[in-house]
N, C-alpha and C positions, 0 to 999 in steps of 0.2 A: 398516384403521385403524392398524397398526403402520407401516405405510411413510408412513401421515401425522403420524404423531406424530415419526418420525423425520424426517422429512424438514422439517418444522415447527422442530423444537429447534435443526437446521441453518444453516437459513435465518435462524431468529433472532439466532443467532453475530453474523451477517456482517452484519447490518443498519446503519447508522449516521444514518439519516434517518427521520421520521415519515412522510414518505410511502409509508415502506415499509413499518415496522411496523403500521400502521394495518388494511390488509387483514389482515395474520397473525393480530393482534388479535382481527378479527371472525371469523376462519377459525376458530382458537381456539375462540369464545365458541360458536359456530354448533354444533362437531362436539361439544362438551362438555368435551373436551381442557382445558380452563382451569381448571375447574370441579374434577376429577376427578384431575389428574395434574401433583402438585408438581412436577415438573421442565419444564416447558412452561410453568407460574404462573410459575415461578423466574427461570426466563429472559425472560420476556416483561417480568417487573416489574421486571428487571436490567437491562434494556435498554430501557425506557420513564424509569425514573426518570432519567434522563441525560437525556433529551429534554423529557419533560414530563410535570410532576407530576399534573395533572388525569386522564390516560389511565393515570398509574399507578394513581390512589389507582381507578380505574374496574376496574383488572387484578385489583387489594384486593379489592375489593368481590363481584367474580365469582369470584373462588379459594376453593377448601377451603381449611379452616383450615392443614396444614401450609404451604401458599403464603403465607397470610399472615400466617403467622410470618418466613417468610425474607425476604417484602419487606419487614416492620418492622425486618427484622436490615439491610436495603441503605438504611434514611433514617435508622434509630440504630442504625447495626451495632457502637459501642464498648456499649452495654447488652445486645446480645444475651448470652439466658444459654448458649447451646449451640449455638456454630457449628457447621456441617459442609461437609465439603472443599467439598460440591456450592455450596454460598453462597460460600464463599471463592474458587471459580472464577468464576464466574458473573460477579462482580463484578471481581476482577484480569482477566479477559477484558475484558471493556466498557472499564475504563480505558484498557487497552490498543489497542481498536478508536477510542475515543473522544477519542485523542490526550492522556492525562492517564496518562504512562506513571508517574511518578518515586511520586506515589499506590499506582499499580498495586504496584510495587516495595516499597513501602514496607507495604504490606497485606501481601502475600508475606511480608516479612521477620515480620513479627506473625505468621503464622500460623508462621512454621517455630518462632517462640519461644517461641508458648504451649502449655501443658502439657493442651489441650485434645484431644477424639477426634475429629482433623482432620488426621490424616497424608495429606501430597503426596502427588497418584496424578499418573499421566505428563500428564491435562490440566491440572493445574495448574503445571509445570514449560513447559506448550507456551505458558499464557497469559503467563507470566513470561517467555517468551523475547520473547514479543510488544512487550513492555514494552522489554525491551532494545534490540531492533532498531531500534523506533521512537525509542529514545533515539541510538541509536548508539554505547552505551557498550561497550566490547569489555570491558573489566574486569569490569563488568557478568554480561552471558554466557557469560563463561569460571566463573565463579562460582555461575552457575545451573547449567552443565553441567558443572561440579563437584559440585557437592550432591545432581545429577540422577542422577549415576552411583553417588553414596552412599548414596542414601533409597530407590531406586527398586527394588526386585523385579526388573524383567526392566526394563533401561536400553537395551535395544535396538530399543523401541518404534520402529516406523515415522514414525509422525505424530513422534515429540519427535523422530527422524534427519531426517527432514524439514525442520522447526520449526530447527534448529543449523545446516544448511546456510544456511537464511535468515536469521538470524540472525548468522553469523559471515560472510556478504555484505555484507549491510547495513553492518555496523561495519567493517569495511572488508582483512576478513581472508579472502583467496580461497585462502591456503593450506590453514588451519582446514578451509574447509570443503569443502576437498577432501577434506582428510584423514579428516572427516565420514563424507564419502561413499563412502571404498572400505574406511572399519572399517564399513559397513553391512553385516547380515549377507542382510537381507530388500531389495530397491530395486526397491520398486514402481513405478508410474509419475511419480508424484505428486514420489519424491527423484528419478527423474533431471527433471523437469523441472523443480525445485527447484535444481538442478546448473547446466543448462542457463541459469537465469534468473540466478544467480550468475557468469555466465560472463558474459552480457550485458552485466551489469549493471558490472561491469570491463572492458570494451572487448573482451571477448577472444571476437569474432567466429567466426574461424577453427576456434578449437578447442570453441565453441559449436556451431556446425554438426556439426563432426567428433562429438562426442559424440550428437548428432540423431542421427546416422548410424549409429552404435552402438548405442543405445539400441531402433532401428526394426528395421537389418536385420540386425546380428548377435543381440540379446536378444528380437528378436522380437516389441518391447513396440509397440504401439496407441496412437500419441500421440492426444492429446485436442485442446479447442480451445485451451487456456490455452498446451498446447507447445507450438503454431506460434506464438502470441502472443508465447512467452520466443523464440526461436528467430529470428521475422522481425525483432524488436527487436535480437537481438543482429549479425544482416544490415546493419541499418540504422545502429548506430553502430559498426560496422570499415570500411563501404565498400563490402558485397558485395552491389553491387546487382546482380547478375547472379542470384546463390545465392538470393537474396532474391524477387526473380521468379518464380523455378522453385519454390520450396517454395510459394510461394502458386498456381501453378498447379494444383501437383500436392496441395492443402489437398482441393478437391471432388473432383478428377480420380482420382487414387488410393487415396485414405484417405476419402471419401466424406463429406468435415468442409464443411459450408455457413459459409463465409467470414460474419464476423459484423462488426460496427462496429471494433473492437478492430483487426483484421485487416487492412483496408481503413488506417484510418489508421494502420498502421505500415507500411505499399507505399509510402502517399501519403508518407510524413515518409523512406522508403528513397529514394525518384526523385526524392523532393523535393533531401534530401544528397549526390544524385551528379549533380547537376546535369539531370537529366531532368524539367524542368517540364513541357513537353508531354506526356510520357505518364504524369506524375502528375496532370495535369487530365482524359486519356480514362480514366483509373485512377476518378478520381472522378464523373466521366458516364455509367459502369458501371455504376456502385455500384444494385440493387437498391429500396433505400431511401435517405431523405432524410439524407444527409449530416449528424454532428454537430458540434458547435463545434472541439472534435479534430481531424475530418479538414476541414474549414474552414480550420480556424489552419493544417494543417501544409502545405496546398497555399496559402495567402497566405504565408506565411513562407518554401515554397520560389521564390514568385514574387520578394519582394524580393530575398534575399538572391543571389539569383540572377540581378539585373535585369531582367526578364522582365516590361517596363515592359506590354508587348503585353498578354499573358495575364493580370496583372495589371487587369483592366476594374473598372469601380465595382460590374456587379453580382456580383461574387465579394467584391468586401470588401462590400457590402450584404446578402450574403447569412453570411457569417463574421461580423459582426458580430450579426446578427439572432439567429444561432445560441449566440453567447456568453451565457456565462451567469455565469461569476467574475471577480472582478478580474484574476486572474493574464494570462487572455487579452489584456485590455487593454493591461498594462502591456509583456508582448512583443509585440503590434503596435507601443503608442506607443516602444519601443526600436528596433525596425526600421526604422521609419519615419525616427529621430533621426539612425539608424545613414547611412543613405542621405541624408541632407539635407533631408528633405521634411516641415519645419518648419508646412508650415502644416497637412499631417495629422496631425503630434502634436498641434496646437491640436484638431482635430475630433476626435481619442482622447478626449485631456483631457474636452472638453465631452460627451461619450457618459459619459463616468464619470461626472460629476458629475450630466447627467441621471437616472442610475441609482441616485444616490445611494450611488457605489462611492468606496471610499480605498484606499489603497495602504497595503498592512501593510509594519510595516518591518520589512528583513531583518535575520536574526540567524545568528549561526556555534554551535556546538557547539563546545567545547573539553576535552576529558576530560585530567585531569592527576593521576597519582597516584591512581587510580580514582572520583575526583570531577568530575563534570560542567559545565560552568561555561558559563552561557548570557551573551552578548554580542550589542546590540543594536547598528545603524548610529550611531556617533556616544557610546557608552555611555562614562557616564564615573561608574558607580555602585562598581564595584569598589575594593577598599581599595589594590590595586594600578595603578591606571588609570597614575600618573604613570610606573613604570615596564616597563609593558605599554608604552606609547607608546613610552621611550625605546628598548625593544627592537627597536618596530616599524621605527623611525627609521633603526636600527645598521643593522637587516638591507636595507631601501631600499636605504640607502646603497652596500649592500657589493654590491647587483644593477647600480645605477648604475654603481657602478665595473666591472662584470665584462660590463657592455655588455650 
């Protein structure tokens, strides 16, 4: 029962769909766990209430009572009379997971100023980082991991070394978080692959691998499946599709890791970028199980882009489309498609969307200035500075034009 309670409280974190919760729910209700152990109610009701009220107010209903105190604290959490850290996590987590970061942040901020018994422990600093990342505010997380290092008892926690590696990636700081990573005093597997996916995630292929290499055969550490995942991604947008190849060889061969979906579509989207459409289609007729919209998309998108009119047949886009399931799909095929001239299958995109009842969200940029965040829609002209936000856009045009 202790490795299902844990292993339950886990799982519930990382959720962000009812389809997923749903079973935990009843797993929950089943072993008694709901019923009996406020931190399991806590989370379940923290992370239903985001989804959907009727399964929370059902989580209510099946909780001892300290659970259904902390879910009444997550539907009127400004009347709760006695927060505790464990609610204030729960909840800047979920925002965070939930894409509702600036909330997240701003509940944070409330907790570090009230004079309640609800002092920061390292989860609550790791859920804050979460916030930040997905905002991309570096200001942001330099300010969390300021505070981090002044409220916190032992600031050397793994998970929050972790947590600032990802975090000062995200935002766009690979020096940060390097420097992260060699003031780490502990580096389990989790920060170098945290390192590694940070290295990816900046282009910097070469010395992503190099650190693989380091990490396996000089520290002796046991990558998992997630590090070939950071790792073959990071193969795949420097070029190294040779390097890229052999690690996934050597995924079962070696290290005894069964290649999973994740794995597969990062080879297919490696052969795809180096121009090897053919053996990212025997790539994908290998494949075990039934290919998802992922590895779909990225061997149709290495066919056009790569005119590979041939390999390109109807039933590979009949079968990548079948597979899709978000708009974003759509709208990079109906681009590729544009991209190439072949006008009349952007019209048959089009009409797949609209039989789906799918639209296209419109893009927006982040812009942090001054440690304030400033969201900008395609076309936005809501800002009290729009007129000279333009004319700057204009200047700078201009001065590319001229510099050819």
């Amino acid at each position: 029962m202790p490795n299902l309670r844990t292993n339950l409280i886990s799982v519930i974190s990382t959720c962000t769909s009812l389809r997923h919760l749903k079973p935990l729910l009843s797993l929950a209700v089943t072993s008694g766990l709901l019923r009996r152990d406020p931190f399991v109610s806590g989370r379940l009701v923290a992370a239903l209430s985001f989804l959907s009220l009727p399964l929370s107010l059902l989580a209510f209903s099946s909780a001892a009572s300290p659970s259904a105190f902390a879910f009444t604290s997550l539907i009127l959490f400004d009347e709760m009379p006695d927060r505790t850290v464990v609610t204030y996590n729960a909840v800047v987590s979920r925002f965070a997971i939930t894409g509702s970061e600036l909330p997240g942040l701003s509940l944070f901020a409330d907790m570090l100023a009230s004079q309640e018994r609800s002092k920061p422990n390292a989860d609550t600093f790791v859920a804050a980082l979460s916030c930040c990342a997905g905002l991309g505010s570096l200001a942001h997380g330099r300010t969390v991991h300021a505070l981090a290092a002044c409220l916190l008892d032992s600031p050397q926690n793994a998970e929050l070394g972790t947590k600032l590696i990802h975090m000062y990636a995200k935002c766009g700081s690979l020096a940060a978080a390097r420097q992260v990573f060699s003031l780490m005093e502990t580096k389990d597997a989790s920060a170098w692959t945290a390192m590694i996916a940070a290295l990816a995630m900046h282009s910097r292929g070469e010395d992503a691998v190099q650190m693989f290499d380091e990490m396996v055969k000089t520290k002796g550490m046991s990558p998992d499946s997630v590090t070939f995942t950071c790792v073959l991604h990071a193969c795949s947008h420097s070029g190294l599709a040779e390097k890229g190849s052999e690690l996934f060889d050597e995924m079962k061969r070696v290290y005894g890791i069964e290649p999973r979906m994740e794995h597969y579509g990062a080879v297919v989207d490696l052969l795809g970028r180096a121009g090897l459409v053919a053996e990212a289609k025997k790539v994908v007729e290998s494949m075990p199980f039934e290919p998802n919209r992922v590895v779909w998309g990225s061997l149709l998108h290495a066919c056009l882009v790569n005119g590979e009119s041939k390999v390109t047949d109807q039933e590979l886009e009949k079968r990548a489309f079948t597979a899709a399931e978000g708009v974003g799909f759509f709208v990079g095929v109906s681009n590729m498609y544009a991209k190439s001239g072949r006008w009349d299958e952007v019209e048959k995109v089009r009409e797949r969307m609209a039989e789906r009842g799918m639209k296209k969200e419109k893009g927006f940029s982040l812009v942090e200035v001054n440690g304030k965040v400033f969201k900008f829609l395609v076309g936005d002209v809501r800002h009290p500075l729009t007129l000279e936000i333009y004319q700057m856009l204009d200047w700078i045009y201009g001065g590319m034009i001229s510099e050819g």
